[in-house]
C-alpha positions, 0 to 999 in steps of 0.5 A: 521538453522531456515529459520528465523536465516537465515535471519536474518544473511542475514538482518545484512550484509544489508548496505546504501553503497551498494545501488545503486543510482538510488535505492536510487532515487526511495525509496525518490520519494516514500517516498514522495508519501506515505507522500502524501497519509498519509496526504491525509488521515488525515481528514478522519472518520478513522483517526479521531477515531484512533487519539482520541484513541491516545489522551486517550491511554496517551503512552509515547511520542517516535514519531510524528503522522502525521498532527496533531503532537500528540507525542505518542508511536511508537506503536500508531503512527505506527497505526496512521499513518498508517492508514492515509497512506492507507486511500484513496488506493493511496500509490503505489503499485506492482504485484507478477509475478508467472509463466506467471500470476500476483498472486497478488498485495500488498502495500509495501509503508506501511512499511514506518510508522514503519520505520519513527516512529522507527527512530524518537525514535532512531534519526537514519540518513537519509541513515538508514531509506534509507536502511530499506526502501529498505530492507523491499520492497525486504523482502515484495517481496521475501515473496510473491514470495514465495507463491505456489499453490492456494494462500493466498488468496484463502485460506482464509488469506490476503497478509499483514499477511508477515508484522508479519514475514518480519518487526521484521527483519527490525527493528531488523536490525535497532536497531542493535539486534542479529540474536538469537533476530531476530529469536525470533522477528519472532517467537513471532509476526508471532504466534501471529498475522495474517490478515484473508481474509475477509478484502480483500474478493470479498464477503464482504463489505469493513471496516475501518479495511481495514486501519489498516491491516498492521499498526496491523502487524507492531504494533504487530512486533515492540512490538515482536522486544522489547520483544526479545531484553530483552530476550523473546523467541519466536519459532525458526521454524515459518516459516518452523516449524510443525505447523508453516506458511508453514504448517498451512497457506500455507498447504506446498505450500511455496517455501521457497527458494525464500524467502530466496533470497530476497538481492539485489532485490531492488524490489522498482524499481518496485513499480507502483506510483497510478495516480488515486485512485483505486485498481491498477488492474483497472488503465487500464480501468479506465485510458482508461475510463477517456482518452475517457471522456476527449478527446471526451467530453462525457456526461453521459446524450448521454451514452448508454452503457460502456463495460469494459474488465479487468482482471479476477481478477480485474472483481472479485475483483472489480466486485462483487454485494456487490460493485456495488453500494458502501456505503463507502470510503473502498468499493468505492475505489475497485468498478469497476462499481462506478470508471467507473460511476464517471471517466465518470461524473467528468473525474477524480479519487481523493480525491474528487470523494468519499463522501456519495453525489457523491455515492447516485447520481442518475447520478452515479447510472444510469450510474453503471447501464449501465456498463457491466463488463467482466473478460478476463484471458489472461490480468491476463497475463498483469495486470492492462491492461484493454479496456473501451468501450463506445457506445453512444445513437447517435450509436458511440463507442468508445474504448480504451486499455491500458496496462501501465496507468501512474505511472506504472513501464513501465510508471513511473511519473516523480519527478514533477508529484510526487511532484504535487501529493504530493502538491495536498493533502498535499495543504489542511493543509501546505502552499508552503513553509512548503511544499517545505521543506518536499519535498527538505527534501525527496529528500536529505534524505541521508544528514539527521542527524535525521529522528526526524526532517523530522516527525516534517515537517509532523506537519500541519501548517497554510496554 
């Protein structure tokens, strides 16, 4: 039996009743939160650009893109929406534990667009987008875990390539398609789609293409899931097959046991809700940046020098000279130096603190300078912990360490800090009543009739 027919026997037993409440809790305070971020990213260049390709592609109308209300394809929507969820590298996110070391982390909230905009096609309940929700978090975990050796990504390829082998199981489960389907669904998007490195590489700087790696693995995994309904075939052996993953992409260094054991995680208990905009691996030092700023009342002009002891992987993910002095929203967002800059100038972390003015500041810029970034292995052992260091020209140092920055699992938010992120973003397009309806709509989810209705919520109103 293929790995992929396997799970899809697991995938069909997958049922709301047996989710746990606080379960259920935690996938509607997410959901929240993504919604949040998608909004967050509608006024973006990105975003702009997807939705005009949206209005000329004229597909039929299935689902509703965020903020504007265009009806199109779930396809478009996925790509849509989508993309505005990842805009601004706020969704959670959550860490692969492997031995003693964090491997990697991953944005697991992104499989949410598929899962809103496949409901609204089928006008499926509020318990059955809980529960697809749930199961794409465990698959997306269990895929990752999976991984042995090196990594994905010192091979050259980028986590979110599972979008093309886990969501064909998702939206196979919730349009009721048979394990055979299943199987073909992840044979035919996972031959056909995988995201290389160089979306996500220390080397290179950052694209708008960084928006749409998953959405293109969902697109392309719904497309798989219809064609395999009608009764396309695709290779039963993806996975494990020769040729397939596991040999072509992970050079046998797949613990394939690990996948298959992904029923009753419910890893979205796990799943770190961001405080601030910024590659989750550097919430520790930012945090203890913006702590220090705020409590000592730190002027850029008195600042001698900023030391900031990170991770190893977060000084070479967010420390390499090709981000240093960033020149976009994408780069900007996974740049150590211009995070710290601009958490010591305007002692916050938004939406605000990333446009063409603030990254040619000659105060931003002098203050990068003045960073010194240094990557410690034994916090790779607690990621995101980091120390910020300050020492001032009047001779002062100052210093912090944190380990569990706010909206960490070991620090989580609470449903008010959740709801004001949220109203934060959402403020610029809905006026408080609209916004308090997707929130009362998010937190009874369960009681929802159709999932078409809370997409319709996500339409901008007069503010």
């Amino acid at each position: 039996m293929s790995v992929a027919l396997q799970l899809a026997k697991a995938v069909r037993s997958n049922a709301y009743r047996d989710i746990p409440k606080a379960v259920v809790q935690q996938t509607q305070r997410i959901l929240l939160d993504t919604l949040g971020c998608a909004l967050g990213g509608y006024g973006s260049e990105a975003g702009r650009i997807i939705q005009e390709y949206v209005r000329e592609s004229r597909h039929p109308k299935e689902a509703t893109v965020f903020g504007s209300g265009l009806k199109t394809s779930c396809l478009n929507a996925v790509l849509a929406n989508g993309a505005m969820v990842r805009y601004l590298d706020y969704n959670d996110t959550a860490f692969i534990l492997q031995g003693e070391l964090y491997r990697t982390g991953y944005h697991p909230s992104e499989i949410m667009p598929a899962v809103l905009a496949l409901g609204e096609r089928y006008h499926l309940t509020g318990k059955e987008i809980i529960s697809a929700i749930v199961l794409a978090y465990d698959l997306s975990i269990a895929f990752l875990e999976g991984v042995t050796g090196p990594g994905m990504e010192k091979r050259g390829w980028n986590g979110d390539t599972r979008g093309a082998y886990i969501m064909p199981l998702v939206i196979g489960r919730m349009l009721g398609m048979t394990e055979a389907q299943m199987e073909s669904a992840v044979g035919i998007a996972g031959s056909c789609h995988a995201v290389f490195g160089i979306l996500d590489t220390p080397a290179e700087e950052y694209t708008m293409t960084k928006n749409i790696r998953f959405p293109m693995m969902s697109y392309a995994a719904i497309m798989a899931a219809q064609l395999a309904q009608k009764g396309f075939t695709g290779p039963a052996g993806m996975v494990e097959g020769h040729d397939g993953f596991i040999q072509s992409v992970m050079g046998w260094e797949y613990d394939v046991s690990r996948l298959l054991a992904f029923k009753g995680k419910y890893a979205i208990r796990e799943a770190c809700i961001k405080s601030i905009i910024a590659d989750f691996s550097s919430h520790g030092h930012l945090t203890a940046t913006l702590t220090l700023a705020r409590q000592y009342d730190l002027k850029p002009a008195d600042i001698e020098s900023i030391r900031i002891t990170t991770s190893k992987r977060c000084a070479e993910h967010t420390g390499d000279p090709v981000k240093k002095y960033p020149k976009n929203k994408e780069t900007a967002d996974h740049s150590s130096y211009y995070l710290t800059a601009i958490a010591l100038v305007d002692r916050q972390i938004g939406p605000d603190q990333f446009s063409k003015e603030k990254y040619a500041s000659p105060i931003v810029r002098t203050l990068i300078d003045k960073v010194k970034l240094v990557g410690d292995p034994s916090l790779d052992k607690a990621r995101p912990a980091g120390i910020s260091e300050i020492t001032t020209k009047q001779g002062k140092v100052y210093c912090l360490r944190v380990d569990y920055p706010r909206g960490h699992a070991r620090n989580p938010m609470t449903d008010e800090e959740v709801i004001a992120k949220f109203e934060s973003m959402a403020c610029k397009y809905m006026n408080v009543r609209q916004m308090k309806k997707v929130v009362d709509t998010v937190f009874n989810l369960e009681k929802l009739a159709d999932a078409a209705l809370l997409n319709k919520l996500m339409v901008c109103r007069s503010r």
